[in-house]
Every structure is written in C-alpha cells, then in structure tokens.
MMTF fields as JSON, N, C-alpha, C and O atoms, coordinates in Angstrom:
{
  "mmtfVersion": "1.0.0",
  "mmtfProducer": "UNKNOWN",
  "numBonds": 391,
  "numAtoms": 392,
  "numGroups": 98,
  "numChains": 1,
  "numModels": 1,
  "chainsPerModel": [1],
  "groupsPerChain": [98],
  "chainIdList": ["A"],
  "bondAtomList": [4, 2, 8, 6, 12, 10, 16, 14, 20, 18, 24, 22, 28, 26, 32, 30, 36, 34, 40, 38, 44, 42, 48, 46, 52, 50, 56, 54, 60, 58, 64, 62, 68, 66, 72, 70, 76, 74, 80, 78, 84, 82, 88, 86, 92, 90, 96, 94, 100, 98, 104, 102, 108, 106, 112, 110, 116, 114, 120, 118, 124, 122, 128, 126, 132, 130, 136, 134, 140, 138, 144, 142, 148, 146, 152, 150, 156, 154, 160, 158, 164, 162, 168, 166, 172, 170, 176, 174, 180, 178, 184, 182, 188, 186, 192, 190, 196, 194, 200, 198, 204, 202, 208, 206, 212, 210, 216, 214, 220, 218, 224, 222, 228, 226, 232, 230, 236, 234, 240, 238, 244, 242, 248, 246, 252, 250, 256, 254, 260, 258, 264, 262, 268, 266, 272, 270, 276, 274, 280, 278, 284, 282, 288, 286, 292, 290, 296, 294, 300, 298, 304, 302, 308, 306, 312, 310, 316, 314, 320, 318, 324, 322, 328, 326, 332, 330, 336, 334, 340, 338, 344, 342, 348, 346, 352, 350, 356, 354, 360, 358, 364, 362, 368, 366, 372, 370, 376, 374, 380, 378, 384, 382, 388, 386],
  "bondOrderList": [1, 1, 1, 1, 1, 1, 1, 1, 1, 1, 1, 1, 1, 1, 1, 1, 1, 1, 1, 1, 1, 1, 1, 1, 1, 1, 1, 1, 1, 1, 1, 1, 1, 1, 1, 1, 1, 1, 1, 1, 1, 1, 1, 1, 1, 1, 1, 1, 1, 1, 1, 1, 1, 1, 1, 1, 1, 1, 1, 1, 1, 1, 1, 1, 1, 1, 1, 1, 1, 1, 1, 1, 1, 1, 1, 1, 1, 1, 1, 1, 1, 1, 1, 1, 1, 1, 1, 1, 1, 1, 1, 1, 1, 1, 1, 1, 1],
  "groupList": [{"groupName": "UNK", "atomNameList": ["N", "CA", "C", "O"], "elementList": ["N", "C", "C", "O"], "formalChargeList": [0, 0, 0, 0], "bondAtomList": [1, 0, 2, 1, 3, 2], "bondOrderList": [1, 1, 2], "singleLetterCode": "X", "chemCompType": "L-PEPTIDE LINKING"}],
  "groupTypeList": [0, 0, 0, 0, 0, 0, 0, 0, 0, 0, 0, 0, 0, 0, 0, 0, 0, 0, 0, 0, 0, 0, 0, 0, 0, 0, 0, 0, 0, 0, 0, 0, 0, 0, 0, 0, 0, 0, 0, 0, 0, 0, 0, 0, 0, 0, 0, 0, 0, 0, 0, 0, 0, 0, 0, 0, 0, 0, 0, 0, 0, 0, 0, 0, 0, 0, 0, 0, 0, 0, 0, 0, 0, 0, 0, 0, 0, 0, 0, 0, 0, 0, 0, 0, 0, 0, 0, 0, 0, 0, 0, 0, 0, 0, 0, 0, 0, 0],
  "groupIdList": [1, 2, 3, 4, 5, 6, 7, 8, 9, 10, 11, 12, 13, 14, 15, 16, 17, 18, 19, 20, 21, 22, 23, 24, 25, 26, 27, 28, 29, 30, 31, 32, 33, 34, 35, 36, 37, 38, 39, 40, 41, 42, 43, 44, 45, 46, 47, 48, 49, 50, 51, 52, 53, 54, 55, 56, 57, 58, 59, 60, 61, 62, 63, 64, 65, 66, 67, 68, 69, 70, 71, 72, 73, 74, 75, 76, 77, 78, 79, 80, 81, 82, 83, 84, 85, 86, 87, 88, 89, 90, 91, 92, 93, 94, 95, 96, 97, 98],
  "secStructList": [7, 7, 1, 7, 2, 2, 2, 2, 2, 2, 2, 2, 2, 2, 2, 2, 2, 2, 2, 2, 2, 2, 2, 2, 4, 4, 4, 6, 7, 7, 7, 7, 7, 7, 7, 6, 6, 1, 1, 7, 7, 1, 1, 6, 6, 2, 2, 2, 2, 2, 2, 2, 2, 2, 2, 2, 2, 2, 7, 7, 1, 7, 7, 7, 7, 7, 1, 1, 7, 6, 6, 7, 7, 2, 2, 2, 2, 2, 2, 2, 2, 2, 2, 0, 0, 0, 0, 0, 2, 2, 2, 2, 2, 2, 6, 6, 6, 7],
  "xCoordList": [-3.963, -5.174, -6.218, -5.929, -7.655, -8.981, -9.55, -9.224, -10.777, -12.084, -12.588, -13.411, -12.259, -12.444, -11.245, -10.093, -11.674, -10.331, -9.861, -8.693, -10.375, -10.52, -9.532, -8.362, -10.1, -9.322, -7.774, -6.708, -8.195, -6.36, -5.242, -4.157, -5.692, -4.995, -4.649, -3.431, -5.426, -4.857, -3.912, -2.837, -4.386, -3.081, -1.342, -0.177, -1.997, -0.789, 0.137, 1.358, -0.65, 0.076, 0.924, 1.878, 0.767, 2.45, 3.315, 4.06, 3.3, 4.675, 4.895, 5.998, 4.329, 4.36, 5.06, 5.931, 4.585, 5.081, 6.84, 7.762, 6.877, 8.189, 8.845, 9.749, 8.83, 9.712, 9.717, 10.839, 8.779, 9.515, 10.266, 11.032, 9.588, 10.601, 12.367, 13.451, 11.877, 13.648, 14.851, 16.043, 13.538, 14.149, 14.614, 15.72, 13.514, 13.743, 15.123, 15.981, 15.268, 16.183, 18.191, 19.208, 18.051, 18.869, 19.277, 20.437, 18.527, 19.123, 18.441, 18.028, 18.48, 18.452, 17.305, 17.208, 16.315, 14.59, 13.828, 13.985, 12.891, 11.299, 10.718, 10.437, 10.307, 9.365, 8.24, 7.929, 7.573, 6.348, 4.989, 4.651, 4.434, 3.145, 2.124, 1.667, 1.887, 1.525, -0.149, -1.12, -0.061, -1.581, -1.662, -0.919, -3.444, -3.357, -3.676, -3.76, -3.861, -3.777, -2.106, -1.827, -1.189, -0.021, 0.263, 1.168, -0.551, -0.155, -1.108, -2.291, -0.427, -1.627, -1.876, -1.389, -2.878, -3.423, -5.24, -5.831, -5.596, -7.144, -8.061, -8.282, -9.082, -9.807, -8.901, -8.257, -9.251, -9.019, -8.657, -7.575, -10.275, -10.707, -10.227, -10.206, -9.861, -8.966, -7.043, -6.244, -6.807, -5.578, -5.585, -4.425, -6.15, -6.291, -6.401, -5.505, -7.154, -7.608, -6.654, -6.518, -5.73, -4.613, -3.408, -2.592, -3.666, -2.279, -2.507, -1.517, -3.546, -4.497, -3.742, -2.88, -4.428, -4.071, -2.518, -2.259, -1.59, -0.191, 0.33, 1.263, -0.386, -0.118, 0.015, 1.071, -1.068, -1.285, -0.401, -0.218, 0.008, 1.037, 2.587, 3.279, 2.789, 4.659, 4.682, 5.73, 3.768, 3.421, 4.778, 5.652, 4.606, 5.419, 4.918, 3.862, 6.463, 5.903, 6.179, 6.006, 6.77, 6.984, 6.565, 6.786, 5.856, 5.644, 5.901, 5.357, 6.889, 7.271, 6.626, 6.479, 6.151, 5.888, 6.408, 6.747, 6.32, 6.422, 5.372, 4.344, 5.189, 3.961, 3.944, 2.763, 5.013, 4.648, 5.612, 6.781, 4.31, 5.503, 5.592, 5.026, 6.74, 7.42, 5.666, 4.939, 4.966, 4.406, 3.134, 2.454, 2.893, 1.789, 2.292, 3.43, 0.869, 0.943, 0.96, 0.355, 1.891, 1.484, 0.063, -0.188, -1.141, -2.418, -2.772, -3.18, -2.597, -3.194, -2.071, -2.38, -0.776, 0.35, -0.436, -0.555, -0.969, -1.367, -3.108, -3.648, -3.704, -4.727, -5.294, -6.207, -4.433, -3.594, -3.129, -3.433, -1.803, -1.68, -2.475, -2.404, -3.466, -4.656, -5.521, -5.581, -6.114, -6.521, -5.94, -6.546, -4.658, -4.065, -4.221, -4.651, -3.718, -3.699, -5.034, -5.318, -6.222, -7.302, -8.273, -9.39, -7.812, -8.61, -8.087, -8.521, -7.023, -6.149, -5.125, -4.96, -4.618, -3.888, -4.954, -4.826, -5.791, -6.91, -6.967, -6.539, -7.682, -8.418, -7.358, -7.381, -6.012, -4.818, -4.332, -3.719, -4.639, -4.31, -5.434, -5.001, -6.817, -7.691, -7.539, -7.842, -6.942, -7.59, -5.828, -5.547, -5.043, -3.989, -3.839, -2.975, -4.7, -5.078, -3.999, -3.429, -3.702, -2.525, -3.544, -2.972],
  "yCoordList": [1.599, 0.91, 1.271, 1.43, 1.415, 1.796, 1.112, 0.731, 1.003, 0.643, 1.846, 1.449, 3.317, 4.129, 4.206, 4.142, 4.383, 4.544, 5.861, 5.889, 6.824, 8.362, 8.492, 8.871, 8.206, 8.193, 7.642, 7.999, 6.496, 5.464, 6.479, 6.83, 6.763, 8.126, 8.982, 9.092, 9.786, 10.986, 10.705, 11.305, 9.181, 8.855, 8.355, 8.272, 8.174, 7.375, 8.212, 8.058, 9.374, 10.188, 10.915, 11.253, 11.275, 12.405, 12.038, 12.442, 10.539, 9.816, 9.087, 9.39, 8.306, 8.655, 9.813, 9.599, 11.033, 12.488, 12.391, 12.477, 12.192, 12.106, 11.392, 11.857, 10.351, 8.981, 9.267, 9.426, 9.336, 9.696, 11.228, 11.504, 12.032, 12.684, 12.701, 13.093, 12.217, 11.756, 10.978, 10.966, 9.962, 8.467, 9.981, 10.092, 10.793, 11.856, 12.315, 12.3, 12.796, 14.058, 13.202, 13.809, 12.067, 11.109, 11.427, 11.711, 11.374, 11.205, 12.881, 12.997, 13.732, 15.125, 15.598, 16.572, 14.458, 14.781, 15.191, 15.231, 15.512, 15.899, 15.072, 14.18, 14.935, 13.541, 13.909, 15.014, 12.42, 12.149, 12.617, 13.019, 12.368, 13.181, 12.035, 11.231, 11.957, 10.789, 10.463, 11.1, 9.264, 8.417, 7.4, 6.439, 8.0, 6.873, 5.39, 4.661, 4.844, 3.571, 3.228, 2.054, 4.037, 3.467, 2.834, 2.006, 3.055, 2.428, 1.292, 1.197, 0.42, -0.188, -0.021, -0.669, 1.076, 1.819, 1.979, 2.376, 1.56, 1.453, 1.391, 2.311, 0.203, -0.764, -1.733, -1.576, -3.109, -3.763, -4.697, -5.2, -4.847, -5.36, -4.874, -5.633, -3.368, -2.944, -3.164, -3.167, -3.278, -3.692, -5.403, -5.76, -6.066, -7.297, -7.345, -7.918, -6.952, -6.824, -6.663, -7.274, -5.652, -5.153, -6.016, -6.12, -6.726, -7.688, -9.227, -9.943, -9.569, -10.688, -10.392, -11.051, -9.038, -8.553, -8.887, -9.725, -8.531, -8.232, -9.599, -9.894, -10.569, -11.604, -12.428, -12.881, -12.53, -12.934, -12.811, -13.418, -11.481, -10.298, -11.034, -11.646, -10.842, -11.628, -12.749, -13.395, -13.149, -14.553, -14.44, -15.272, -13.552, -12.966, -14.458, -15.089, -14.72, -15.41, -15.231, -16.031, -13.591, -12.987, -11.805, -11.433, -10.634, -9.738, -8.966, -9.274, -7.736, -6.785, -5.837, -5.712, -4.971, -3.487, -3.041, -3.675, -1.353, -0.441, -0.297, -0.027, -0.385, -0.742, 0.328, 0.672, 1.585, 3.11, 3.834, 3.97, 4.159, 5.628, 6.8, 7.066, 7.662, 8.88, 9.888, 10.06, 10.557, 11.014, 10.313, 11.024, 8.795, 8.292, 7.965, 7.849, 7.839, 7.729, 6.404, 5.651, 5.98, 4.185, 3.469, 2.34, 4.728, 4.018, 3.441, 2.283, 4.389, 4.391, 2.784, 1.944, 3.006, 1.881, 0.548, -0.466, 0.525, -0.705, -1.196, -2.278, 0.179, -0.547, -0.961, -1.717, -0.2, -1.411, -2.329, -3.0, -2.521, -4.037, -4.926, -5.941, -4.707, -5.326, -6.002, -7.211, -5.0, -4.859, -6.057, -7.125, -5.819, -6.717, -8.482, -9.455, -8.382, -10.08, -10.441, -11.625, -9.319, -10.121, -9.922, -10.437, -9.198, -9.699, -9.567, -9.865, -9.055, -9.017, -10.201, -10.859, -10.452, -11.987, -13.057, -13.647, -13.453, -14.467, -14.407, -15.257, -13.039, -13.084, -13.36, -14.05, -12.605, -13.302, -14.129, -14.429, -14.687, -16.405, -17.008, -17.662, -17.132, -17.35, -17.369, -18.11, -16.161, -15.473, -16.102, -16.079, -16.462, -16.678, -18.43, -18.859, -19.29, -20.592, -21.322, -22.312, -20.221, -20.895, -21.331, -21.861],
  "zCoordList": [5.002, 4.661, 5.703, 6.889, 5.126, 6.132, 5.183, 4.059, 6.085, 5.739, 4.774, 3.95, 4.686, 3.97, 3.13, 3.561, 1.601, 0.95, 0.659, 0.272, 0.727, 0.889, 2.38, 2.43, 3.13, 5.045, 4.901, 5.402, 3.883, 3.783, 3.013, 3.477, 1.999, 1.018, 1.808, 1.951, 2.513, 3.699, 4.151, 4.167, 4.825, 5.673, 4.962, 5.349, 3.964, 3.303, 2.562, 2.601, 1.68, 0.99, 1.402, 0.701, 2.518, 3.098, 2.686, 1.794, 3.814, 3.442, 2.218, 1.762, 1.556, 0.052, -0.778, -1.621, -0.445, -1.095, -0.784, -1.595, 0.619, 0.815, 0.434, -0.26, 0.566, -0.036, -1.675, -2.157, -2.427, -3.733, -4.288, -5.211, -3.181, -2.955, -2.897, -3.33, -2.324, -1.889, -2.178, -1.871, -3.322, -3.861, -5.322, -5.851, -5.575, -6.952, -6.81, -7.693, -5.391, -5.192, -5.551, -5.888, -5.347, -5.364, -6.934, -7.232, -7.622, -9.173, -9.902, -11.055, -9.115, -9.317, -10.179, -10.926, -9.807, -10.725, -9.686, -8.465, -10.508, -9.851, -9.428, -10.229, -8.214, -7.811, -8.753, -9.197, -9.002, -9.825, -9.111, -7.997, -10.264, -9.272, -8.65, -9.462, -7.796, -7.419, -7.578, -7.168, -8.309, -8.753, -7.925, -7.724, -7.116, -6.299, -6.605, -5.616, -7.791, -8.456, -8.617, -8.859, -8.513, -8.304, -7.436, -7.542, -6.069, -4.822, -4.301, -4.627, -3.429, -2.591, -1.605, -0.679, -1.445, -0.36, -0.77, -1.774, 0.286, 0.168, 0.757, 1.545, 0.64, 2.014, 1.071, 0.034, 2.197, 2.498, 1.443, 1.141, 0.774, -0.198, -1.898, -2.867, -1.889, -3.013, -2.813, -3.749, -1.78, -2.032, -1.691, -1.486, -1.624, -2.275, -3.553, -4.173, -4.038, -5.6, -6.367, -7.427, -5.829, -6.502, -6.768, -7.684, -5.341, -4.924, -5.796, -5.944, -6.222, -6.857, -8.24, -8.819, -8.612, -10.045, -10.048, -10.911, -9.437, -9.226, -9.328, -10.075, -8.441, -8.811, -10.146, -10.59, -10.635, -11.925, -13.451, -14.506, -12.671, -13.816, -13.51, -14.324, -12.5, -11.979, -11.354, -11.376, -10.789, -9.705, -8.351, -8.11, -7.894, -6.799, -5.765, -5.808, -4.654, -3.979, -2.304, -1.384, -2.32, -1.435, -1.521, -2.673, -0.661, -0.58, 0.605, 1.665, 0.492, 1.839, 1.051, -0.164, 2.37, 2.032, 3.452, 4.452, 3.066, 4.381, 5.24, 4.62, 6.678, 7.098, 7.698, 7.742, 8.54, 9.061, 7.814, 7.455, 7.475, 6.373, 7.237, 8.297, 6.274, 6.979, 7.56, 6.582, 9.118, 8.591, 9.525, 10.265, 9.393, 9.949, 11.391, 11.847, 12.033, 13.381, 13.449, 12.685, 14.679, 14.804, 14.829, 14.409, 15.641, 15.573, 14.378, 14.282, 13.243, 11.985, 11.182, 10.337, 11.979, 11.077, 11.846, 11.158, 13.246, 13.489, 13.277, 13.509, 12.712, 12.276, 10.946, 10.615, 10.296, 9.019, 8.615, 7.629, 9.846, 10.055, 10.162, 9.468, 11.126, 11.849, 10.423, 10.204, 9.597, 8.11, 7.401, 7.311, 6.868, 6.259, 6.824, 6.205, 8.129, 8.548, 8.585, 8.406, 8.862, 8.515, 7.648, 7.601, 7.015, 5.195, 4.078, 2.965, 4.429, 2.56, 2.668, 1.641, 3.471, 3.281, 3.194, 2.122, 3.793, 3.647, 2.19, 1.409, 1.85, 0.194, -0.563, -1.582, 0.12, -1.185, -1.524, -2.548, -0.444, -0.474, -1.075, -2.024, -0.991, -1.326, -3.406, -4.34, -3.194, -5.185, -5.462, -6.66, -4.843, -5.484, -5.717, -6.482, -5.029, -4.86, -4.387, -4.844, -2.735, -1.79, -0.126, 0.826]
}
C-alpha cells in the first residue's frame, strides 16, 4: 500500500507473481495472470473501499493478510503497515458500522 497506487503495484506485484506462482506450480498449472483489482493493493483509501465492499459481500469479522511479500523491502512492508493502522482500519471500521 502507498499513497500512490501505481508505486503500491510495483511494489506488490513481484511477490504477488511469485506466490501464485507457486500456489500454480503445486497443482501443475499456469499461474494466472494477474489483475490488479484482484488484489488489495493501493492507497489507502482504495483498499478500504475494497475491504468495505468485501465486507458487505461475506460480513468477514476477521481479516489477515501478508504484510512483507516474497520480494519487498521492510521499508516499503512498514510503511504500509503504518498506512493501514492509520487510515484503512479507521475507514473500515467506520464504513463497516464497528
């Protein structure tokens, strides 16, 4: 996640590439080609959006993700983190009416 969603993709897609890579190679397919609306990777404010939407769809009342993929540097894994605790959990809590 960045404040740029172009900058967040760079960073995110390697490891992305790899991991379904690998999850493919397991059951002897082609990894998929990857759409970045499949993921929640963004600013801030689009993977809230996403996570809002997501909500609504399953009413999840736990959420893990991977926070360093294969690939990213810790700067980039902790200023993501940083991202998340302070504006995509607020808004998700906010749009989820917790």
């Amino acid at each position: 996640m960045d404040e740029d969603a172009d900058r967040a993709w760079a960073d995110a897609a390697p490891g992305i590439a790899y991991l379904e890579g690998e999850i493919a190679s397991y059951g002897g397919n082609e990894p998929p080609a990857l759409r970045r609306e499949d993921y929640l990777v963004g600013t801030p404010e689009d993977v809230a959006r996403k996570l809002i939407a997501l909500h609504a769809e399953v009413r999840f009342v736990e959420f893990a993700h991977w926070m360093r993929l294969p690939t990213m540097s810790q700067a980039v894994a902790m200023r993501s983190l940083e991202l998340i605790a302070s504006r995509v959990v607020p808004a998700v809590r906010a749009g989820v009416g917790r």
